[in-house]
C-alpha positions in Angstrom: 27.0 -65.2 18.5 23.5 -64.8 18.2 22.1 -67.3 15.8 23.9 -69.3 18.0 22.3 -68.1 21.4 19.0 -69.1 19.1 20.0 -72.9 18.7 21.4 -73.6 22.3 18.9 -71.0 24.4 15.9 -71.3 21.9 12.6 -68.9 22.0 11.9 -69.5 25.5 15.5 -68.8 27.0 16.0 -66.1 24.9 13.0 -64.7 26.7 14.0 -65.2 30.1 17.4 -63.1 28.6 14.7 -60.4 28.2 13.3 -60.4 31.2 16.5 -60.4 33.1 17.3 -57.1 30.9 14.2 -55.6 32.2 15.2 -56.1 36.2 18.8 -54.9 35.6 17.2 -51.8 33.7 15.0 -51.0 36.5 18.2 -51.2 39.0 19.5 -49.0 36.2 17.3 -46.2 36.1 17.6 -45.8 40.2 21.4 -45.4 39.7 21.1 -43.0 36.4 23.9 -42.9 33.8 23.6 -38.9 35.1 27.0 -39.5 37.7 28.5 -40.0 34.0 26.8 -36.6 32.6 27.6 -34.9 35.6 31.4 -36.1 35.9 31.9 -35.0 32.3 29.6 -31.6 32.9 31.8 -30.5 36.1 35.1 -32.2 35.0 35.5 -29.1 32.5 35.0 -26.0 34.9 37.7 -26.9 37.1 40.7 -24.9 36.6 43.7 -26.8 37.7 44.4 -30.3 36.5 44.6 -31.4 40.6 40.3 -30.5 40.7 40.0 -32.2 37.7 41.2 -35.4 39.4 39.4 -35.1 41.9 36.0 -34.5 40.5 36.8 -37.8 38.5 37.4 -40.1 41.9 34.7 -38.3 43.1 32.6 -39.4 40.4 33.9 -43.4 40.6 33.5 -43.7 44.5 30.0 -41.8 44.7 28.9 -44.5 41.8 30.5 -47.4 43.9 28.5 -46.5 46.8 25.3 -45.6 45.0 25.2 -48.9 42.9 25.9 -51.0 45.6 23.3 -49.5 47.9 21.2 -50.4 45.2 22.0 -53.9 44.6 22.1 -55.5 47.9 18.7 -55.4 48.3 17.4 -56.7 45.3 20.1 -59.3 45.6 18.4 -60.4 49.2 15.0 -60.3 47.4 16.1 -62.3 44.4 13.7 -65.1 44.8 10.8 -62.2 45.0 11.8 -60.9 42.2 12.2 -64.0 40.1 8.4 -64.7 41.3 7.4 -61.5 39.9 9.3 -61.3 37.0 8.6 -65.4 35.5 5.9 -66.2 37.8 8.9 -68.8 39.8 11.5 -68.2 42.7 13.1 -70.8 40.7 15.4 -68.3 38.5 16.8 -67.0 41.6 20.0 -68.1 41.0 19.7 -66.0 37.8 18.7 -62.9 39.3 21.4 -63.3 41.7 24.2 -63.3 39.1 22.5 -60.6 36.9 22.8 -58.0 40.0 26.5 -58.9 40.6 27.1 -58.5 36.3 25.4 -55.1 36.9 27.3 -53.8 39.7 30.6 -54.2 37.6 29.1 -53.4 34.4 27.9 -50.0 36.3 31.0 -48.9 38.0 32.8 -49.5 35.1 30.6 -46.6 33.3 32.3 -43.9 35.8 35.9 -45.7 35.4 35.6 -45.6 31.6 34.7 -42.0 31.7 37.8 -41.0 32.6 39.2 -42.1 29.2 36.2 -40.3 27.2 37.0 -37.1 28.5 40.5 -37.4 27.8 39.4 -38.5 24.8 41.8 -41.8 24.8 38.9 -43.4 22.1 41.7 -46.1 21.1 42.1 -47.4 25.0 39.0 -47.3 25.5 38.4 -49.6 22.4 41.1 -52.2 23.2 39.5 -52.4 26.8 36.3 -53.0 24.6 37.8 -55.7 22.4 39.7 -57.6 25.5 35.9 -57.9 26.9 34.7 -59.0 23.8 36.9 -61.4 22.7 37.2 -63.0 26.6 32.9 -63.1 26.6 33.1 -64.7 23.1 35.3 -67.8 24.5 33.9 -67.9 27.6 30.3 -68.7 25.9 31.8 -70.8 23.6 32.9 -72.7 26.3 30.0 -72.5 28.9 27.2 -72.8 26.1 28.6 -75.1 23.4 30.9 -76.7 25.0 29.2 -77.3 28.4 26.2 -77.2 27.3 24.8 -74.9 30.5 21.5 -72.7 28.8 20.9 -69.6 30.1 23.4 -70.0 33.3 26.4 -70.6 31.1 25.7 -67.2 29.1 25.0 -65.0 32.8 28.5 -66.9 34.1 30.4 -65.8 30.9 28.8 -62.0 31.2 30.0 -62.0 35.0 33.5 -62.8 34.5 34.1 -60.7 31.3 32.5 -57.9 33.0 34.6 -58.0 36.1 37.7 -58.3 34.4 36.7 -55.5 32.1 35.4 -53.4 35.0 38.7 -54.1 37.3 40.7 -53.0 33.8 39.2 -49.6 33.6 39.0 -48.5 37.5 42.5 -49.8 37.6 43.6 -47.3 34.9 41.4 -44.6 36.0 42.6 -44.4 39.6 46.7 -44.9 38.8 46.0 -41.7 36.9 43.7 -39.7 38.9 44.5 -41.0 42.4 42.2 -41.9 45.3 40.8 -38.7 46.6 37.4 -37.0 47.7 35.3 -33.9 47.6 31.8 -33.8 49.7 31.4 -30.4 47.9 32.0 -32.2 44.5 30.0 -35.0 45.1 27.3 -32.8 46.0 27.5 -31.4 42.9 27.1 -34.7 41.2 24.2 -36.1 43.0 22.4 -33.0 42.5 23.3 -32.9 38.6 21.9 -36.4 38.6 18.9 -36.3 40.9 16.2 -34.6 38.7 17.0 -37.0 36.0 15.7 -40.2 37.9 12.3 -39.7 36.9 13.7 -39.7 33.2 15.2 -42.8 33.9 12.1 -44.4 35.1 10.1 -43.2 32.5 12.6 -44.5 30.2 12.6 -47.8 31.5 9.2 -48.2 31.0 9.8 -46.3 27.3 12.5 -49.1 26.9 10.7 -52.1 28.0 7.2 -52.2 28.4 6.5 -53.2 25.4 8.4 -56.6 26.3 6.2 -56.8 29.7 3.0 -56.1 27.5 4.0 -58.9 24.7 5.0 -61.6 27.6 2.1 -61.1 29.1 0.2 -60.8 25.8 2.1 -63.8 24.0 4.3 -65.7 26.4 8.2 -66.0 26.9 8.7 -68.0 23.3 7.1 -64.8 21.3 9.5 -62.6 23.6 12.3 -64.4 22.6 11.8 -64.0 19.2 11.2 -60.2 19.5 14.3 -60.1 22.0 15.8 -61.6 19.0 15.1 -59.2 16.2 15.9 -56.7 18.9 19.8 -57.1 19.6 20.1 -57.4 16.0 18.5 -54.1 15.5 21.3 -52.8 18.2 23.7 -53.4 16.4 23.2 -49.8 15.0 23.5 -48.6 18.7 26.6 -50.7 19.4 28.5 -50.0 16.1 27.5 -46.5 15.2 25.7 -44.5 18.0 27.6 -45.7 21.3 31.0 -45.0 19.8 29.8 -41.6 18.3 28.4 -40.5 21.5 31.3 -41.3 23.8 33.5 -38.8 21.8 30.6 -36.4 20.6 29.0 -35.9 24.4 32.4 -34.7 25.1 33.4 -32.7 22.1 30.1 -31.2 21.8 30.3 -29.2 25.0 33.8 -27.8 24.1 32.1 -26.1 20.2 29.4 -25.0 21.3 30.7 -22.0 22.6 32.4 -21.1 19.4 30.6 -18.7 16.9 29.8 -21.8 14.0 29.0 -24.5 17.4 25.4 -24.5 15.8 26.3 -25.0 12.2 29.0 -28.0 13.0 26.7 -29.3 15.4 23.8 -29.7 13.2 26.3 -31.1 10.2 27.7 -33.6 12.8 23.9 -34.9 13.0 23.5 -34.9 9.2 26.9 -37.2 9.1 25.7 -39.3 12.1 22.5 -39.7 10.7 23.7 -40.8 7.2 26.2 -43.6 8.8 22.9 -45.0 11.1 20.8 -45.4 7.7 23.1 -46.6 5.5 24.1 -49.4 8.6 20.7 -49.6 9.0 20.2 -50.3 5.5 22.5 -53.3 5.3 21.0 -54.8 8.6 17.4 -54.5 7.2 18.2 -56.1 4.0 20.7 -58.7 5.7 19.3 -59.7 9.1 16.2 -61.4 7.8 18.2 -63.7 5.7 21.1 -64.6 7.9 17.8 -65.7 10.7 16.6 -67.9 7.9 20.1 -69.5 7.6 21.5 -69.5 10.9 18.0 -69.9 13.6 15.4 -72.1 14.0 12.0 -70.8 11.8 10.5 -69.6 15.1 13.2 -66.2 14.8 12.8 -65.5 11.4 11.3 -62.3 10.3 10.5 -60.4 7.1 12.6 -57.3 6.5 10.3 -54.7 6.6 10.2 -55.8 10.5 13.9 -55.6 10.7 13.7 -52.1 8.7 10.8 -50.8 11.8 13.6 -52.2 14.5 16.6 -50.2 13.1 14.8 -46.9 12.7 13.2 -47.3 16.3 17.3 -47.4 16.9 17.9 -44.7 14.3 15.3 -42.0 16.1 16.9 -43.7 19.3 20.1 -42.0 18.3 18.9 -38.9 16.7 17.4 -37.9 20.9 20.4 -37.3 22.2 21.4 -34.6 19.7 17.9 -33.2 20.2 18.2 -32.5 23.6 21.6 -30.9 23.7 20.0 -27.3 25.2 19.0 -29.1 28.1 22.5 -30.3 29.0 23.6 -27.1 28.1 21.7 -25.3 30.6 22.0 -27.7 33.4 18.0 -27.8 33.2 18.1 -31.9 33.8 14.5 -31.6 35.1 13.2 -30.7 32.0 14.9 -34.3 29.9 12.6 -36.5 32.8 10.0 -34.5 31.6 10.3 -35.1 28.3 10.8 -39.1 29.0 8.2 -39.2 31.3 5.1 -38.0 28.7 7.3 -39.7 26.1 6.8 -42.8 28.0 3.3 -42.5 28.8 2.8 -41.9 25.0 5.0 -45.2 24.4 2.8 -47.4 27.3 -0.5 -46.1 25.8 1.1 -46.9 21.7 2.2 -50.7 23.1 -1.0 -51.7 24.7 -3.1 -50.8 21.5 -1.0 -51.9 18.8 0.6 -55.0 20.2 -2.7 -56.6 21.3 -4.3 -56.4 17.3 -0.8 -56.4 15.7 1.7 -58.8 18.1 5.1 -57.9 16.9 4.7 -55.7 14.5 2.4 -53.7 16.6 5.2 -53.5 18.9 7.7 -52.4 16.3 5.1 -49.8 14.9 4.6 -48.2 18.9 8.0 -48.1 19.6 8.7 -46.0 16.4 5.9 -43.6 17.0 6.9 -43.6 20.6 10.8 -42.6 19.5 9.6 -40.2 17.2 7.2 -38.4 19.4 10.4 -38.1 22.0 12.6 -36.3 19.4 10.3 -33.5 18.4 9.1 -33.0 21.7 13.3 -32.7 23.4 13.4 -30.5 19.8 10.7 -28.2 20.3 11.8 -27.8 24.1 15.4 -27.6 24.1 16.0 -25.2 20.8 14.5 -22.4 23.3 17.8 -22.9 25.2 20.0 -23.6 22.5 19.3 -22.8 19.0 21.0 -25.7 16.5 19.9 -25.4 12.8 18.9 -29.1 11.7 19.2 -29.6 8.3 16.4 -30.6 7.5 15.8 -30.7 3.9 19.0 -33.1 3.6 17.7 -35.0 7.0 14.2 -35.4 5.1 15.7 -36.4 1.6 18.3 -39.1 3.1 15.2 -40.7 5.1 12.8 -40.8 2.2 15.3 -41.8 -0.4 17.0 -44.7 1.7 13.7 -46.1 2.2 12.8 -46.4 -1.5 16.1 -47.8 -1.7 15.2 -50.4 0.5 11.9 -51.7 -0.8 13.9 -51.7 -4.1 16.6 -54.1 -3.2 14.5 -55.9 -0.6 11.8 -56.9 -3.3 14.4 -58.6 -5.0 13.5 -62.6 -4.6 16.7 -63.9 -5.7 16.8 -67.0 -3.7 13.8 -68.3 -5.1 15.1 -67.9 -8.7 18.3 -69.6 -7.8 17.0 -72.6 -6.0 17.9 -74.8 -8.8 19.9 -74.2 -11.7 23.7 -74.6 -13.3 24.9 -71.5 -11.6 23.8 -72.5 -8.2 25.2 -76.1 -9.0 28.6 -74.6 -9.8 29.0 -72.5 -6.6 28.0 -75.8 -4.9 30.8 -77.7 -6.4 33.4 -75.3 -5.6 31.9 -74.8 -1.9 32.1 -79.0 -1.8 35.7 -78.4 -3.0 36.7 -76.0 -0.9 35.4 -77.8 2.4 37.0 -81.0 1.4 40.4 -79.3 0.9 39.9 -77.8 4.5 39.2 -81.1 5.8 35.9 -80.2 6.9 33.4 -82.2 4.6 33.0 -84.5 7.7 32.2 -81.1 10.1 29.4 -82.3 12.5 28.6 -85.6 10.7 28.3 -83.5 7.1 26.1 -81.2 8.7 28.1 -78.6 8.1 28.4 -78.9 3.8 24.8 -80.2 3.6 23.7 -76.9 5.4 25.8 -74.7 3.0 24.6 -76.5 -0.1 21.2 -75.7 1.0 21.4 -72.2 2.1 23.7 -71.6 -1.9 20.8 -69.8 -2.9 20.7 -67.7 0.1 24.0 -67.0 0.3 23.6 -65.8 -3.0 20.9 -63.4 -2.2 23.1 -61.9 0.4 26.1 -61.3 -1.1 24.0 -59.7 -4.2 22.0 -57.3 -2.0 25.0 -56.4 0.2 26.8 -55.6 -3.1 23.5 -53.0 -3.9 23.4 -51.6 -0.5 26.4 -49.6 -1.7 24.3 -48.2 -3.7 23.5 -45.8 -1.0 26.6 -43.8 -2.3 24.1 -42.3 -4.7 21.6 -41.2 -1.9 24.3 -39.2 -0.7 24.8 -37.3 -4.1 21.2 -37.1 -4.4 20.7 -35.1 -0.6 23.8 -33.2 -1.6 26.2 -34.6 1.2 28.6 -35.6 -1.5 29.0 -33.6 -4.8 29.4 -36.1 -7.4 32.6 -34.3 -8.4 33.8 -35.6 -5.1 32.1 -39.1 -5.7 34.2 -39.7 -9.4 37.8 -38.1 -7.9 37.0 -40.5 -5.0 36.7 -43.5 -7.4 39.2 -42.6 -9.6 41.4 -42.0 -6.8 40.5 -46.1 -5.3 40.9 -47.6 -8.8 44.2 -45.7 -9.1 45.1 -47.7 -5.7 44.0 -50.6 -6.7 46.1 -50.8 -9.9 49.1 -49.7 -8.1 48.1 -52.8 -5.4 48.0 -55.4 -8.0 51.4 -54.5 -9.9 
């Protein structure tokens, strides 16, 4: 849905997306994804399964409470804020609707845990998918169909959200049951409290550098980085969030056993290989889907794309770096680590994205990312010891870059622009639209669009095919032995014959 967001929001509502982000991450940091943390970190020292029930309503009515004190007042403030945030009370309205998304959207974290600690991943994915598929209607409807900017997309967030969020408490609390412990909610406050500082150093580690470029560049040049940045997340919303739910929970159940380390610093090495080579196909296929499917003020090269995925990559790689904190219960010591992180990030965005724009952001916010995972390294291995492997860490890096420039340097497009093969594919696309009855699509737009964009199409499909490539950086840093590698192809062509008997 984004290139489409692009054509109906454009530059400048894409920016005052952004800045609606920022407010609900500051009324995220006050709240703290820590009653999360804590839930899971307490849920598994109880000894009977009545405790644990408890400690998981606990959890959901302490969040209830906690977000809500929260968002009233900035919901009585919202034409305040909306002067402070886009220089007009007249986005009020959209703040308003933003905090009522957010209170949903934030209970729901505590309801959802339930189904990560039992480790019910497949629930938890079909009450993903139901929100999905409902938010993708719902702005079909209020931003194609009706036609409604920036309001129609907040009003299709709000009611997906509270449908999802009413899905998961309801599940939650038929299982668990309504009851309360002062002693365990204690416990869960005080688990959380000495993170806040993280969080608010995180915020400004998150999104300064979107303050700093508005104010530097204006809303349209936000909305362009805005842009490059949710593609960038897919990486975090296809790889890292789904690993995470199950690893935060798994993790604290081997590493008490006498190889925790050694899986531990594997399950990295595995994690880290699925983010590049994702990463990889984003890079090489986001900047030419933008050329295809926005207007030319979202289009970027790929080496810009490539610095927004590996911000997302290191992103990912923190929260397996700071594992001895967690372990320890020494929560203080992660908002330390965010705090100096974010200074260091604040102090990176000022200088680089007043000389450099948006790549100066991209270029800060990797430092920045980078600085924060050998600092929770160097800090938490004192408390818990994980071997890294870093000679296979190093090589899959270093060798999926080259990779990268390789296959990106190909200008296949250009070559293509013209020419009998491009002229065939055309023909058959013609053919095949007319047969579907869509030559007519939008006046013709629809099959003059495709003609043109042939060539990039092309390139596309030719440098997704390459990407797969990567299978060979994998032999190379020794996670697959290329004995494995043939048996596995052998094994797929042997499937395929049998398919096509």
């Amino acid at each position: 849905m984004l290139p489409i967001f692009a054509h109906y929001l454009g530059s400048e509502g894409y920016g005052i997306f952004g800045m609606l982000e920022v407010i609900s991450g500051i009324m995220t940091v006050i709240v703290g994804y820590g009653l999360l943390g804590g839930m899971q970190r307490f849920y598994f020292e109880k000894e009977t399964e009545t405790e644990r029930k408890t400690v998981i309503s606990t959890a959901i009515i302490v969040t209830v409470l906690i977000v809500l004190i929260v968002c009233f007042p900035v919901f009585l403030l919202k034409k305040q804020i909306s002067h402070l945030a886009f220089g007009d009370p007249v986005f009020a309205n959209y703040v308003a609707i933003s905090v009522v998304a957010f209170f949903f959207d934030m209970t729901a974290q505590s309801a959802g845990g339930y189904l990560l600690i039992k480790q019910n991943s497949l629930l938890f994915t079909l009450f993903s998918i139901q929100r999905f598929i409902l938010s993708v209607v719902l702005n079909i409807y209020f931003l194609i169909y009706l036609e409604m900017g920036v309001l129609g997309l907040l009003y299709s967030s709000l009611i997906s959200v509270i449908i999802y969020s009413a899905s998961l408490h309801i599940h939650a609390l038929w299982h668990v049951g309504l009851s309360f412990s002062r002693d365990d909610a204690q416990k869960i406050i005080r688990f959380n409290l000495p993170l806040i500082p993280g969080y608010i150093a995180g915020l400004v580690r998150n999104d300064a550098d979107k303050v700093i470029l508005r104010s530097f560049l204006g809303l349209a040049e936000l909305g362009s980085y805005n842009m490059l940045l949710k593609f960038s997340s897919l990486i975090v919303l296809f790889v890292v969030q789904p690993f995470l739910r199950i690893w935060t929970v798994k993790r604290l159940e081997a590493c008490e056993t006498s190889d925790g380390p050694d899986f531990m610093a594997k399950m990295f090495t595995i994690q880290l290989a699925l983010m590049l080579f994702v990463g990889l196909i984003l890079a090489l296929e986001v900047p030419l889907v933008l050329r295809i499917m926005t207007p030319q003020e979202f289009w970027m090269p790929g080496f810009f794309v490539l610095l927004a995925v590996f911000a997302k990559i290191l992103f990912g790689a923190y929260y397996h770096f700071n594992f001895g904190l967690i372990y320890e219960k020494i929560t203080y010591k992660i908002s330390v680590i965010q705090t100096v992180t974010a200074l260091f990030g604040l102090a990176m965005s000022f200088v680089f994205i007043k000389y450099f724009e948006i790549l100066g952001a991209l270029i800060a916010s990797n430092l920045m990312f980078f600085f924060q995972c050998i600092l929770a390294h160097v800090i938490s291995n004192k408390y818990y010891r994980i071997p890294f492997e870093w000679t296979k860490i190093s090589g899959l890096i270093f060798t999926t870059s080259i990779l990268f420039f390789m296959i990106d340097g190909l200008d296949i497009s250009t070559h293509l622009s013209s020419g009998y093969f491009i002229d065939v594919l055309s023909s058959l696309a013609v053919k095949a639209m007319n047969f579907l009855s869509l030559n007519n699509f939008r006046g013709g737009v629809l099959m003059t669009s495709v003609i043109g964009y042939m060539p990039l199409l092309v390139e596309g499909l030719v440098k997704l095919v390459l990407s797969f490539s990567y299978i060979g950086v994998l032999v190379v840093c020794g996670l697959v032995t290329y004995k494995q590698l043939i048996n596995f192809m052998k094994l797929s062509v042997g499937k395929l014959k049998f398919a096509t008997r």
